[in-house]
N, C-alpha and C positions, 0 to 999 in steps of 0.2 A: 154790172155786167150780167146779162143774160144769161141761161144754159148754152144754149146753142155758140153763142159768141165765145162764151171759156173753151169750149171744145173745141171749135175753129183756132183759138192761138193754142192753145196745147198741143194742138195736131202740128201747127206752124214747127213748134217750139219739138215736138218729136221727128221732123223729119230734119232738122237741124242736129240735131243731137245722132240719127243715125245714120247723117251722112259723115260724122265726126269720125264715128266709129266705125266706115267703112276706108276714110281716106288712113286713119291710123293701122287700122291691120294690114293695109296694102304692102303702106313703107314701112312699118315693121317686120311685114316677112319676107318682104326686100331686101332687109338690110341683115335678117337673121335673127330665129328669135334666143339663139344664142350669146349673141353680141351686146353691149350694155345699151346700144340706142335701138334696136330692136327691141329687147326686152322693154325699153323704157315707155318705148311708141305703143307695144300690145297691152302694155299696165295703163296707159292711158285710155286705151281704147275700152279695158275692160269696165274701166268709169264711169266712162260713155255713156256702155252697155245701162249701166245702172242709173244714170240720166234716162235712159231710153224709158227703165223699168217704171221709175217713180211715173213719170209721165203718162204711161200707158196705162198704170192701172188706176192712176187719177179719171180718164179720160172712160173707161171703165164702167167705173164706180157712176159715173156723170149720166152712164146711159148710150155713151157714144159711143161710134167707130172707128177704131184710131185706126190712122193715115201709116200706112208701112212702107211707102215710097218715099225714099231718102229726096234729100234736096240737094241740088248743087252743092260741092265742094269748092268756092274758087282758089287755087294754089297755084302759083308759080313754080312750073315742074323744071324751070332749066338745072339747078344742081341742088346739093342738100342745102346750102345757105339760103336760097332765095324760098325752098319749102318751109325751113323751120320759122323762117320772117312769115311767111303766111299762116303760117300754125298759130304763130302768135297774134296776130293782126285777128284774126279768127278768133280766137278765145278772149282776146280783149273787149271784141266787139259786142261779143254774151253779155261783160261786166255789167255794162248799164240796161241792158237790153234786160235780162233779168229782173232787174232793181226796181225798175218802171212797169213790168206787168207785175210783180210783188205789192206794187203801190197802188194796185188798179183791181186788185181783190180783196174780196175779205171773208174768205174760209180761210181760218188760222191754218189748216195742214197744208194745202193748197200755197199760201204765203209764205209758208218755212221752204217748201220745197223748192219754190221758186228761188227765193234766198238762197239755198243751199246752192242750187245750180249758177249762184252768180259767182259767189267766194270760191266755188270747184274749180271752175272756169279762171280766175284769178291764178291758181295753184297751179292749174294745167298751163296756162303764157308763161309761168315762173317759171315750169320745170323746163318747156322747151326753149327758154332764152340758156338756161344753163347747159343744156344741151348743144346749143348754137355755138357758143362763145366757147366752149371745150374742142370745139371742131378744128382740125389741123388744115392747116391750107390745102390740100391735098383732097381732106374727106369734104370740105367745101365746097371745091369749085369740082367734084365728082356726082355721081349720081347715083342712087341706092339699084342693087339688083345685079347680077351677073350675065353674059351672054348665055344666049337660047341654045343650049342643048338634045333639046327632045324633038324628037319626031313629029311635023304635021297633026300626022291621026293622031296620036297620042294625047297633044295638045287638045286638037278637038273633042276625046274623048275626056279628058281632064276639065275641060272647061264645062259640058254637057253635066258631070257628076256635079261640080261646083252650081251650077244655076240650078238645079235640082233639089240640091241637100240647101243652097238657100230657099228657096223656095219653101222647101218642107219645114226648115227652122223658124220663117217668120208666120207658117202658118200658123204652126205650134203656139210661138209668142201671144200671135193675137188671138189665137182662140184661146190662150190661161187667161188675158188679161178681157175678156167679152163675158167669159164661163166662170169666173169668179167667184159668184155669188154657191157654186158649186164649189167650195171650200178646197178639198181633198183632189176631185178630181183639175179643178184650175191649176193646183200644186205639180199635183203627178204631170199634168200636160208641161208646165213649163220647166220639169226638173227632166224631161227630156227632150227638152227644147236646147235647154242644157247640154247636153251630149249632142244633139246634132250640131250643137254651135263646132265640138270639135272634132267632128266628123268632117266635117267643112275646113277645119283649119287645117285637119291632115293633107288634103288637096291642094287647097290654095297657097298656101306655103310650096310646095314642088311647084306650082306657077310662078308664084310672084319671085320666087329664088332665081330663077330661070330668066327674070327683066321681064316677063309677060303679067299684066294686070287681070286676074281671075276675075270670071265673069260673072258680077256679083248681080243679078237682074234674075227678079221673075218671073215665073207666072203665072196668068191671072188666080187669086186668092180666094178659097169662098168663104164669102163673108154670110153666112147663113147664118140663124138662130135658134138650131138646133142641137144641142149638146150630143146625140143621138147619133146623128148625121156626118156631125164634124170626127168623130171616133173612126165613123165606120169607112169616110175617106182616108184620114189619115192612116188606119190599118194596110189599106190597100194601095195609096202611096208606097209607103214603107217596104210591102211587097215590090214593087215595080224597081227602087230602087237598091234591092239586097240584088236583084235578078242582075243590073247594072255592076254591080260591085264586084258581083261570083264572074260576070263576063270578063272585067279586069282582069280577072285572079290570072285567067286562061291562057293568057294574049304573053310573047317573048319580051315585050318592053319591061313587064313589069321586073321582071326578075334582074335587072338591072337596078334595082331602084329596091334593096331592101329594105329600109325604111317605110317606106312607101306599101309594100306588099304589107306588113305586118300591120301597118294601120288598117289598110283594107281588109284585112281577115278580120282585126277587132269589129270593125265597121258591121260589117255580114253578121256577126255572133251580137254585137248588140240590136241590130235591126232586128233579127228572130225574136230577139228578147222582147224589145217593144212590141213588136205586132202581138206578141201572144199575151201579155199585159193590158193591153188595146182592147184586146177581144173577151176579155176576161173584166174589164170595164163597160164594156156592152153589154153582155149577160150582164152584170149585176145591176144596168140601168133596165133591163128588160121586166126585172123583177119586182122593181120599187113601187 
Protein backbone atom coordinates (compact mmCIF):
# COMPACT_ATOMS: atom_id res chain seq x y z
CA UNK A 1 0.00 0.00 0.00
CA UNK A 2 1.18 3.27 -1.15
CA UNK A 3 1.37 6.71 0.92
CA UNK A 4 -1.24 8.27 -0.49
CA UNK A 5 -3.58 5.17 -0.38
CA UNK A 6 -2.81 4.71 3.72
CA UNK A 7 -3.90 8.23 4.07
CA UNK A 8 -7.00 7.79 2.03
CA UNK A 9 -8.27 4.77 4.39
CA UNK A 10 -7.06 6.33 7.65
CA UNK A 11 -9.04 9.51 6.68
CA UNK A 12 -11.89 6.74 5.72
CA UNK A 13 -11.25 5.22 9.10
CA UNK A 14 -11.09 8.92 10.94
CA UNK A 15 -14.21 10.14 9.99
CA UNK A 16 -15.92 6.90 11.11
CA UNK A 17 -14.43 7.04 14.35
CA UNK A 18 -15.66 10.94 14.64
CA UNK A 19 -18.86 10.42 13.60
CA UNK A 20 -18.85 7.80 16.75
CA UNK A 21 -17.94 10.27 18.79
CA UNK A 22 -20.31 12.87 17.80
CA UNK A 23 -23.63 10.36 17.75
CA UNK A 24 -22.24 9.40 21.49
CA UNK A 25 -22.00 12.89 23.10
CA UNK A 26 -25.49 13.65 21.49
CA UNK A 27 -27.37 10.70 23.51
CA UNK A 28 -25.20 11.07 26.22
CA UNK A 29 -26.11 14.58 27.10
CA UNK A 30 -29.59 13.59 26.19
CA UNK A 31 -29.94 11.27 28.60
CA UNK A 32 -27.66 13.25 31.34
CA UNK A 33 -24.26 13.18 31.86
CA UNK A 34 -25.38 12.48 35.41
CA UNK A 35 -27.23 9.35 34.83
CA UNK A 36 -25.23 5.85 34.59
CA UNK A 37 -26.23 5.51 30.54
CA UNK A 38 -25.13 9.08 30.08
CA UNK A 39 -22.07 8.83 31.74
CA UNK A 40 -21.57 5.56 30.09
CA UNK A 41 -22.27 6.97 26.31
CA UNK A 42 -19.67 10.32 27.07
CA UNK A 43 -16.94 7.45 28.33
CA UNK A 44 -17.47 5.98 25.20
CA UNK A 45 -17.24 8.69 23.37
CA UNK A 46 -14.20 9.83 25.02
CA UNK A 47 -12.61 6.53 23.32
CA UNK A 48 -13.60 7.66 20.40
CA UNK A 49 -11.93 10.72 20.91
CA UNK A 50 -8.71 8.71 21.29
CA UNK A 51 -9.45 6.57 18.15
CA UNK A 52 -9.75 9.91 16.54
CA UNK A 53 -6.24 10.84 18.16
CA UNK A 54 -4.20 7.64 17.19
CA UNK A 55 -5.39 8.11 13.63
CA UNK A 56 -4.79 11.60 13.10
CA UNK A 57 -1.54 11.84 14.18
CA UNK A 58 -0.61 8.68 12.16
CA UNK A 59 -2.11 10.46 9.06
CA UNK A 60 0.20 13.39 10.34
CA UNK A 61 3.20 11.82 10.67
CA UNK A 62 2.42 10.38 6.86
CA UNK A 63 2.46 14.00 5.55
CA UNK A 64 -1.16 14.06 5.06
CA UNK A 65 -4.25 16.04 5.72
CA UNK A 66 -6.66 14.51 7.87
CA UNK A 67 -10.32 14.65 6.87
CA UNK A 68 -12.35 16.35 9.87
CA UNK A 69 -15.60 15.94 8.38
CA UNK A 70 -17.34 13.15 10.37
CA UNK A 71 -19.22 10.36 8.26
CA UNK A 72 -22.58 9.29 8.50
CA UNK A 73 -23.99 7.82 11.66
CA UNK A 74 -26.65 5.27 10.46
CA UNK A 75 -29.06 4.70 13.77
CA UNK A 76 -32.31 3.94 14.18
CA UNK A 77 -33.57 6.95 16.44
CA UNK A 78 -37.25 5.59 17.09
CA UNK A 79 -36.46 4.69 20.91
CA UNK A 80 -33.39 3.75 23.17
CA UNK A 81 -33.67 0.05 22.14
CA UNK A 82 -33.64 0.20 18.46
CA UNK A 83 -30.36 3.11 19.20
CA UNK A 84 -28.42 0.80 21.39
CA UNK A 85 -29.01 -2.35 18.46
CA UNK A 86 -27.31 0.15 16.16
CA UNK A 87 -24.65 1.12 18.48
CA UNK A 88 -23.87 -2.24 18.40
CA UNK A 89 -24.44 -3.24 14.88
CA UNK A 90 -21.86 -0.19 14.47
CA UNK A 91 -19.11 -1.24 16.62
CA UNK A 92 -19.43 -4.93 15.44
CA UNK A 93 -19.15 -3.90 12.00
CA UNK A 94 -15.31 -1.96 12.95
CA UNK A 95 -14.42 -5.75 14.38
CA UNK A 96 -13.41 -7.05 11.05
CA UNK A 97 -13.24 -4.01 9.38
CA UNK A 98 -10.16 -3.17 11.36
CA UNK A 99 -8.55 -6.77 11.27
CA UNK A 100 -8.50 -6.50 7.42
CA UNK A 101 -6.81 -3.14 7.03
CA UNK A 102 -4.20 -4.42 10.08
CA UNK A 103 -3.71 -7.38 7.53
CA UNK A 104 -3.07 -4.97 4.60
CA UNK A 105 -0.15 -3.06 6.37
CA UNK A 106 3.13 -3.48 7.43
CA UNK A 107 4.41 -0.40 9.69
CA UNK A 108 4.26 -2.38 13.03
CA UNK A 109 2.77 0.87 15.00
CA UNK A 110 0.38 1.48 12.25
CA UNK A 111 -0.75 -2.35 12.59
CA UNK A 112 -1.01 -2.28 16.46
CA UNK A 113 -3.08 0.67 16.16
CA UNK A 114 -5.28 -0.57 13.81
CA UNK A 115 -5.56 -3.91 16.13
CA UNK A 116 -6.26 -1.94 18.94
CA UNK A 117 -9.25 -0.08 17.30
CA UNK A 118 -10.63 -3.49 16.46
CA UNK A 119 -10.70 -5.25 20.14
CA UNK A 120 -11.77 -1.39 21.36
CA UNK A 121 -14.53 -1.60 19.11
CA UNK A 122 -15.27 -5.23 20.40
CA UNK A 123 -15.55 -3.76 24.16
CA UNK A 124 -17.51 -0.77 22.98
CA UNK A 125 -20.78 -3.65 21.41
CA UNK A 126 -19.99 -5.35 24.95
CA UNK A 127 -20.51 -2.57 26.87
CA UNK A 128 -23.71 -1.13 24.97
CA UNK A 129 -25.42 -4.72 24.84
CA UNK A 130 -25.13 -4.50 28.73
CA UNK A 131 -26.57 -1.37 28.57
CA UNK A 132 -29.46 -2.66 26.28
CA UNK A 133 -30.46 -5.55 28.11
CA UNK A 134 -30.35 -3.42 31.69
CA UNK A 135 -32.98 -1.26 29.97
CA UNK A 136 -36.65 -1.41 31.70
CA UNK A 137 -39.45 -1.52 29.32
CA UNK A 138 -40.33 1.69 29.93
CA UNK A 139 -36.52 3.34 29.24
CA UNK A 140 -36.88 1.17 25.91
CA UNK A 141 -39.50 1.84 24.18
CA UNK A 142 -38.84 5.79 25.34
CA UNK A 143 -36.45 8.18 23.97
CA UNK A 144 -33.33 10.14 25.37
CA UNK A 145 -33.76 13.98 25.99
CA UNK A 146 -36.61 16.19 27.66
CA UNK A 147 -39.10 18.66 26.06
CA UNK A 148 -37.71 22.13 24.71
CA UNK A 149 -37.86 24.67 27.26
CA UNK A 150 -35.85 27.53 25.91
CA UNK A 151 -36.65 30.32 23.88
CA UNK A 152 -36.38 30.56 20.00
CA UNK A 153 -33.42 33.27 20.17
CA UNK A 154 -31.83 31.58 22.87
CA UNK A 155 -31.77 28.34 20.94
CA UNK A 156 -30.38 30.16 17.97
CA UNK A 157 -27.86 31.69 19.93
CA UNK A 158 -26.87 28.48 21.67
CA UNK A 159 -26.55 26.65 18.73
CA UNK A 160 -24.33 29.62 16.83
CA UNK A 161 -21.73 29.29 20.13
CA UNK A 162 -21.90 25.35 19.61
CA UNK A 163 -20.86 25.51 15.58
CA UNK A 164 -18.29 28.03 16.52
CA UNK A 165 -16.52 26.51 19.52
CA UNK A 166 -16.70 23.21 17.25
CA UNK A 167 -15.35 24.86 14.66
CA UNK A 168 -12.46 26.40 16.71
CA UNK A 169 -11.86 22.81 18.64
CA UNK A 170 -11.33 20.80 15.24
CA UNK A 171 -9.25 23.48 14.03
CA UNK A 172 -7.12 23.23 16.96
CA UNK A 173 -7.05 19.16 16.67
CA UNK A 174 -5.88 19.47 13.18
CA UNK A 175 -3.51 21.91 13.32
CA UNK A 176 -1.63 19.87 16.79
CA UNK A 177 -1.90 16.78 14.62
CA UNK A 178 -0.37 18.75 10.81
CA UNK A 179 2.26 21.01 13.41
CA UNK A 180 3.62 18.11 15.11
CA UNK A 181 6.88 17.92 14.11
CA UNK A 182 6.75 21.33 16.13
CA UNK A 183 6.94 19.24 19.41
CA UNK A 184 5.90 21.66 22.21
CA UNK A 185 3.88 23.85 20.37
CA UNK A 186 1.70 20.73 18.60
CA UNK A 187 1.27 19.81 22.48
CA UNK A 188 0.22 23.31 23.70
CA UNK A 189 -2.23 23.57 20.43
CA UNK A 190 -4.02 20.37 21.19
CA UNK A 191 -4.00 20.65 25.18
CA UNK A 192 -6.27 23.55 24.36
CA UNK A 193 -8.01 21.77 21.99
CA UNK A 194 -8.76 20.12 25.04
CA UNK A 195 -10.60 22.74 26.92
CA UNK A 196 -12.37 23.87 23.94
CA UNK A 197 -13.64 20.35 23.65
CA UNK A 198 -15.38 21.36 27.10
CA UNK A 199 -16.35 24.57 26.37
CA UNK A 200 -18.48 22.98 23.79
CA UNK A 201 -19.74 20.53 26.18
CA UNK A 202 -20.90 23.35 28.53
CA UNK A 203 -23.46 24.20 25.56
CA UNK A 204 -24.40 21.28 24.06
CA UNK A 205 -25.44 19.72 26.93
CA UNK A 206 -28.19 22.71 27.66
CA UNK A 207 -29.11 21.58 23.95
CA UNK A 208 -29.14 18.23 23.72
CA UNK A 209 -30.95 18.11 27.50
CA UNK A 210 -33.61 20.28 26.13
CA UNK A 211 -34.50 17.10 23.11
CA UNK A 212 -32.68 19.50 20.63
CA UNK A 213 -29.47 18.07 18.61
CA UNK A 214 -26.47 20.76 18.88
CA UNK A 215 -25.41 21.94 16.00
CA UNK A 216 -22.26 20.06 15.51
CA UNK A 217 -21.10 21.38 11.75
CA UNK A 218 -18.57 23.78 10.60
CA UNK A 219 -16.77 26.13 9.00
CA UNK A 220 -14.83 26.03 6.41
CA UNK A 221 -11.05 24.99 8.15
CA UNK A 222 -7.66 26.50 7.16
CA UNK A 223 -5.84 24.01 6.12
CA UNK A 224 -2.70 26.24 5.59
CA UNK A 225 1.03 25.25 6.14
CA UNK A 226 1.97 27.84 8.18
CA UNK A 227 2.55 27.39 11.91
CA UNK A 228 2.78 31.18 11.97
CA UNK A 229 -0.47 31.87 10.34
CA UNK A 230 -2.50 29.19 12.08
CA UNK A 231 -1.59 31.08 15.69
CA UNK A 232 -2.27 34.22 14.46
CA UNK A 233 -5.95 33.11 13.31
CA UNK A 234 -6.64 31.06 16.02
CA UNK A 235 -5.80 34.17 18.36
CA UNK A 236 -8.17 36.23 16.70
CA UNK A 237 -10.88 33.48 16.63
CA UNK A 238 -10.79 33.22 20.17
CA UNK A 239 -11.23 37.04 20.22
CA UNK A 240 -14.47 36.87 18.23
CA UNK A 241 -15.60 34.17 20.19
CA UNK A 242 -14.95 35.54 24.15
CA UNK A 243 -16.98 38.89 22.35
CA UNK A 244 -19.88 35.93 21.76
CA UNK A 245 -19.75 34.56 25.21
CA UNK A 246 -19.53 38.31 27.21
CA UNK A 247 -22.77 39.01 24.83
CA UNK A 248 -24.45 35.94 26.59
CA UNK A 249 -23.30 37.07 29.93
CA UNK A 250 -25.69 40.25 29.17
CA UNK A 251 -28.93 38.89 27.86
CA UNK A 252 -32.18 37.84 30.86
CA UNK A 253 -32.15 34.19 29.58
CA UNK A 254 -29.09 33.41 30.91
CA UNK A 255 -29.70 34.01 34.55
CA UNK A 256 -32.22 31.56 34.41
CA UNK A 257 -29.81 29.05 33.63
CA UNK A 258 -27.16 29.15 36.42
CA UNK A 259 -25.17 26.42 35.49
CA UNK A 260 -24.89 27.52 32.34
CA UNK A 261 -23.96 31.27 33.29
CA UNK A 262 -20.88 30.09 35.32
CA UNK A 263 -19.71 28.00 32.56
CA UNK A 264 -19.81 30.82 30.49
CA UNK A 265 -17.76 33.11 32.72
CA UNK A 266 -15.21 30.18 32.97
CA UNK A 267 -15.41 30.15 29.13
CA UNK A 268 -14.52 34.18 28.78
CA UNK A 269 -11.53 33.77 31.65
CA UNK A 270 -10.16 30.91 29.75
CA UNK A 271 -10.44 32.31 26.22
CA UNK A 272 -8.36 35.59 27.52
CA UNK A 273 -5.95 33.11 28.80
CA UNK A 274 -5.40 31.28 25.39
CA UNK A 275 -5.35 34.36 23.23
CA UNK A 276 -2.55 35.86 25.45
CA UNK A 277 -0.50 32.42 25.45
CA UNK A 278 -1.31 32.36 21.61
CA UNK A 279 0.27 35.67 21.25
CA UNK A 280 3.09 35.01 23.38
CA UNK A 281 3.59 31.74 20.96
CA UNK A 282 4.05 34.23 18.12
CA UNK A 283 6.51 36.33 19.45
CA UNK A 284 8.59 33.58 20.40
CA UNK A 285 8.15 32.01 16.75
CA UNK A 286 9.09 35.67 15.52
CA UNK A 287 12.36 35.28 17.17
CA UNK A 288 13.57 31.86 16.29
Amino acid sequence: MDNKELIRMLNRDLADEHAAVLRYIVHGHQEGEDTPTGASLLSRAREEMWHMHWLGMIIGQLGGEPDMKPAPYPFDPANRSTMFKSYIDYENKLIPHYKEEAGRVDDPHIKRVLEREAWESKVHAGKFNKILNKLTPDEASGKPGAGNKLPPEFISRLQEIIKNKYTQMLQGIRNAWVFQKNAKTGWQIMDFSMTKMKQLAHVAEEVAANGINPMFKTDKLDLGASLAEALKNAAADLEKTRVDHIALQIGDEIKKHAGLAINIELTVNQEEYEEAEIKEWIEALKSR
